[in-house]
N, C-alpha and C positions, 0 to 999 in steps of 0.2 A: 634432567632426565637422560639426557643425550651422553653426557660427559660423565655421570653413573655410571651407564649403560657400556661406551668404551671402556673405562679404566678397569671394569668387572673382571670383562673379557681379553683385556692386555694384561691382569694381573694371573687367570687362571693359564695362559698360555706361557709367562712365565716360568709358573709354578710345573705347569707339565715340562717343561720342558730343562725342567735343572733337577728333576726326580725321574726323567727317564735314563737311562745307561746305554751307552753307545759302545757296542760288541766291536773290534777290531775287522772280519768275516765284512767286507766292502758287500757282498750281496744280503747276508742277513742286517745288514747296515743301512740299504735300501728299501728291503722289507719294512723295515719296523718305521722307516721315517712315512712312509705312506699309511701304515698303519695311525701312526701319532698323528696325521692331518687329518684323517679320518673322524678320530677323536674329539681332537680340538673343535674342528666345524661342526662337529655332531652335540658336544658341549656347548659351544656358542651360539648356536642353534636353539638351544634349551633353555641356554639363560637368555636369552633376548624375549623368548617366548613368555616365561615365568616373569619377568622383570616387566613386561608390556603387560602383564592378567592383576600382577601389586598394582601397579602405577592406576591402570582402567578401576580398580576396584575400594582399594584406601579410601580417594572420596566420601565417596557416599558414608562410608565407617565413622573417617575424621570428626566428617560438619557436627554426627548426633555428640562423638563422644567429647566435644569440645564442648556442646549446649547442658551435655550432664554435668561436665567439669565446673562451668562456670554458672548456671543456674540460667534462668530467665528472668531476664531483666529488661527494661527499658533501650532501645537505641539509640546511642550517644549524639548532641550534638542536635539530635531533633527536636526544637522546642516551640513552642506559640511566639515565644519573643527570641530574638538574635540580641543575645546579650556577650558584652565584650568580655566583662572580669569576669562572668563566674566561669571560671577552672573546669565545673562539673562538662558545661558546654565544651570544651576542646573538645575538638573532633578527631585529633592523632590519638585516638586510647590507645592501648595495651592490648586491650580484651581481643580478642584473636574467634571470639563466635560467629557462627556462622548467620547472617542474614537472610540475601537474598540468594537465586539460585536464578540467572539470566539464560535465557535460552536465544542466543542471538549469533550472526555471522561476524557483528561492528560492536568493535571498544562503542560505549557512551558514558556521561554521566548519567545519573538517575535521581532526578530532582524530587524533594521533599515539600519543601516549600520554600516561595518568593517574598521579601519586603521592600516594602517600599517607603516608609516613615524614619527618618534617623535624627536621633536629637542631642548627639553628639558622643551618646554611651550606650544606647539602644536603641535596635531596630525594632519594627511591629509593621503589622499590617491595619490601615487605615479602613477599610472596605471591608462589605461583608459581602456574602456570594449565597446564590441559590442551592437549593439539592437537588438532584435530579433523582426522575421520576423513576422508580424500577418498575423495569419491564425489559423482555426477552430480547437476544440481539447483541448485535454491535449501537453503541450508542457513539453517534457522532459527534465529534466536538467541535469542526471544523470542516468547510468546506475545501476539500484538496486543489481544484480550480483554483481557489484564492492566494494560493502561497504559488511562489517562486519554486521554479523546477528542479528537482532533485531527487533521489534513489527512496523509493517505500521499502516500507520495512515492516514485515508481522514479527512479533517478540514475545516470549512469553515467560513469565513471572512467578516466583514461588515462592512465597511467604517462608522462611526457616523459623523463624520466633516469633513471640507472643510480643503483650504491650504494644503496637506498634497501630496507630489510628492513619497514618500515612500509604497512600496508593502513585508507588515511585512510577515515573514517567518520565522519559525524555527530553529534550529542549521543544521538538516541532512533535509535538501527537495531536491524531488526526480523528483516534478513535480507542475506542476499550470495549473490552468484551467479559461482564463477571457479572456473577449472579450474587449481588451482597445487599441488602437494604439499605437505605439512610447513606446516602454518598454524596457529596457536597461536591459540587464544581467550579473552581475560580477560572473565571473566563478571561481576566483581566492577567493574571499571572500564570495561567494556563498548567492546576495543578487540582490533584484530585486526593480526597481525605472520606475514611468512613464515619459516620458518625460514633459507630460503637468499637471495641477492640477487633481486630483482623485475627483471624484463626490462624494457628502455626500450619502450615500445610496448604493452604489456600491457595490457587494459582489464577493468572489472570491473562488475558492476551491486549498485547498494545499493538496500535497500527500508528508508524512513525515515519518521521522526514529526515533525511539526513540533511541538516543545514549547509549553505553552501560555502565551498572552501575556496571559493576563486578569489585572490586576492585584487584582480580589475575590478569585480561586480563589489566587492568592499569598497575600496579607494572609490570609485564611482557614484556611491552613494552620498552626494555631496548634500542632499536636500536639509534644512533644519525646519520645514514648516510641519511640526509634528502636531498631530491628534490635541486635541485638549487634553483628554484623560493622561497622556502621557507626560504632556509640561506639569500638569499638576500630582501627578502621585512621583515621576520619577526624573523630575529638576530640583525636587523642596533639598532646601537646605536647612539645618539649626541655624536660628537670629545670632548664635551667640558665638556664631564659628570664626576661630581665631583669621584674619587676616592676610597671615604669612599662608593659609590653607590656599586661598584664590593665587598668590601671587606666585608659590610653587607651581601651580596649576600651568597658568599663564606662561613661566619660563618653560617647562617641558614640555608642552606645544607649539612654542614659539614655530613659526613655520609654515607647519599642519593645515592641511587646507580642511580634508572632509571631516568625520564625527570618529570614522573606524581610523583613518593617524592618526585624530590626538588620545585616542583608545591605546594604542597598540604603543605610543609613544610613553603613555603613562605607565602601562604594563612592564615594559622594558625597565622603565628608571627603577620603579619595585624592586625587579628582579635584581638587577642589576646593583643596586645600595643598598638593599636591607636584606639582615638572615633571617631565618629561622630558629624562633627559640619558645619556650614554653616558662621560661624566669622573670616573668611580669608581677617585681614587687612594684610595687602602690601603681603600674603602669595605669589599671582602667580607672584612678582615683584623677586622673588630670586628662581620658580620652583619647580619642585620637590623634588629638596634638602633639601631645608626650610618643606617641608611635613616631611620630613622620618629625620631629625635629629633636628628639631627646635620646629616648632607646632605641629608634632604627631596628628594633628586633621585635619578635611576637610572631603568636600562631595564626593559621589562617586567616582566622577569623579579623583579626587587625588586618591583613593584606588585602583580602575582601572590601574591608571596608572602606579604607585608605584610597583604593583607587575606585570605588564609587562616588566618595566625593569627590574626589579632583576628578575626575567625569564631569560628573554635577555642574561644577564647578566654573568648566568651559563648558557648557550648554551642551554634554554628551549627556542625553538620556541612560540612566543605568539603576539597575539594581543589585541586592546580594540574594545569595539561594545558598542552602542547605541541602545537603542528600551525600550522594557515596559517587565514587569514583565508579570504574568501570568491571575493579576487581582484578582474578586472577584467573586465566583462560585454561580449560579442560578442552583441548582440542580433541581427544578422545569422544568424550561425552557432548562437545557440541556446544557446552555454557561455562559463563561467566559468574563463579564465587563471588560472594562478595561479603566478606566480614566487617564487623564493627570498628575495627581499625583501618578502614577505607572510608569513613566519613569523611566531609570533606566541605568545606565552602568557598565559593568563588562567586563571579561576577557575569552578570549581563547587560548587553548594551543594546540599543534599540537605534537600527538603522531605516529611515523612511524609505519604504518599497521594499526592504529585504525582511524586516522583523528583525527580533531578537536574536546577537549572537553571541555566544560565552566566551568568556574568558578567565585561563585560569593566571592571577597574578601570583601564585607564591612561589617564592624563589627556588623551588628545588621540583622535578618530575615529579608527583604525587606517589604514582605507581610504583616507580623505583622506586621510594621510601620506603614503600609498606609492603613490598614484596618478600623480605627477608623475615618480617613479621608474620604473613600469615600463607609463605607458602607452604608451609609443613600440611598443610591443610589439603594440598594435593600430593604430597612424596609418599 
């Protein structure tokens, strides 16, 4: 906008200034040059004005006429199971509609749903979860006392499109506030679903944590005597997991003392040896395996995964999650876009005393990607 906004105004002062005619008369020569600034800043003026009222207003215009373009449909990449090969699941689409509409100060992810079950080609969830009861209010999910100290945060939510049975939340929510019936609450993976379709328009307000970023209270958290619940939905491994899987593991921790380096140790090697590609012939027909020692490439969804197990693996509690990135920020308007080509999937790891902390393994900025994708959506 910024770099618009100059060149606009470097190019009309140009323009004035190689179509005004410069009289020989040294005083009507001074005349006319205070006249011509007068102009210029009276023009730049104007366009900065008019170019700041487009910019503020486009938005809102964009989101509807992209959802006419493209119809209402299903949100990509959100499914009951985290499946590797079907294609349909990738989460980098194309589709450029408008989602969600974040009304917040801080970038987040905005979680979909959590698994915890992997059997070498697919994830699921093992557990079922209650509904809670509607009735008026803030319904709490969590006592704020209980968690580690950190920045709250009220946020609120806007449904853009239809199909979509998912109620996006944060990594640490504390609380929600909506008037919908039949809303299911996983307490275990700490994720919230309607029973029925969600209305296009529909808003909701979250009360959230900003998880903490000190990398002392990380590294610190040396503890591994975790929760039952947690050894058994988020240490399971497949019986039939290739061997070279553990022993990779093992080398790229070599060292590592706590849970969060041999996390952050695994993450790097991701990042750092495999690309990004979405050309996975017969890839999910041989697993994960064929990812981390054959093709070395694939979409999130393998990266995700890949470093869940080798987590696992060395006894780092983790899981994968689905949902959207953080989007594209309207600092005008105060919220955060967020289209269907910001889905996204990544990893969390569970650190004793701190809870759950994300991490994104795929090898390239998320947001960078998909910012040339769907900023037109604010120009």
């Amino acid at each position: 906008f910024i770099a618009f906004l100059i060149c606009t105004i470097f190019t009309f002062i140009s323009f004035q200034r190689s179509t005004t005619a410069q009289p020989a008369h040294p005083v009507w020569r001074k005349g006319n040059r205070l006249a011509e600034s007068v102009n210029i800043s009276t023009m730049a003026l104007l366009l900065f004005v008019a170019t700041l009222a487009i910019f503020a207003l486009i938005p809102r215009v964009r989101a509807e006429f992209i959802s006419r373009q493209f119809g209402q449909q299903a949100m990509v990449g959100l499914t009951e199971n985290f499946d590797l090969g079907d294609i349909r699941q990738v989460v980098r689409s194309s589709n450029p509609e408008a989602v969600l509409r974040i009304y917040s100060d801080y970038p987040q992810f905005w979680r979909a749903k959590t698994y915890d079950n992997f059997d070498g080609k697919k994830w699921t969830v093992t557990y079922t979860y209650p509904m809670i009861p509607r009735q008026p209010g803030i319904k709490w999910l969590q006592d704020p006392k209980t968690l580690p100290e950190g920045k709250q945060l009220t946020q609120r939510v806007e449904i853009l499109m239809e199909n979509n049975r998912f109620i996006f939340t944060p990594l640490i929510t504390i609380g929600a506030k909506f008037n919908l019936p039949g809303v299911y609450f996983d307490p275990v993976g700490f994720t919230l679903r309607s029973r029925g379709l969600i209305p296009k328009g529909w808003t909701y307000t979250i009360y959230s944590q900003l998880p903490t970023k000190d990398p002392k209270k990380l590294r610190n958290a040396t503890s591994q005597e975790y929760p039952q619940i947690i050894k058994t939905l988020y240490l399971q491994l497949p019986r039939n997991l290739d061997p070279r899987v553990r022993e990779l593991a093992a080398r790229i921790t070599l060292g590592k003392i706590s849970p969060y380096e041999k996390a952050q140790a695994i993450k790097l090697y991701l990042l750092q040896n495999y690309t990004y590609s979405e050309n996975l012939d017969n890839l999910y027909e041989k697993g994960v395996e064929a990812f981390l020692f054959e093709a070395r490439a694939g979409h999130c969804k393998y990266f995700a995964t890949a470093m869940a197990v080798l987590c696992r693996a060395v006894h780092v509690p983790s899981r994968t999650v689905t949902g959207f990135t953080s989007g594209i920020y309207n600092p005008l308007r105060g919220y955060y876009l967020i289209n269907q080509n910001h889905a996204h999937a990544w990893v969390e790891i569970y650190l004793e005393g701190l809870g759950w902390i994300s991490m994104n393994p795929t090898p390239i900025p998320i947001e960078e990607a998909m910012n040339f994708k769907a900023a037109f959506a604010l120009m």
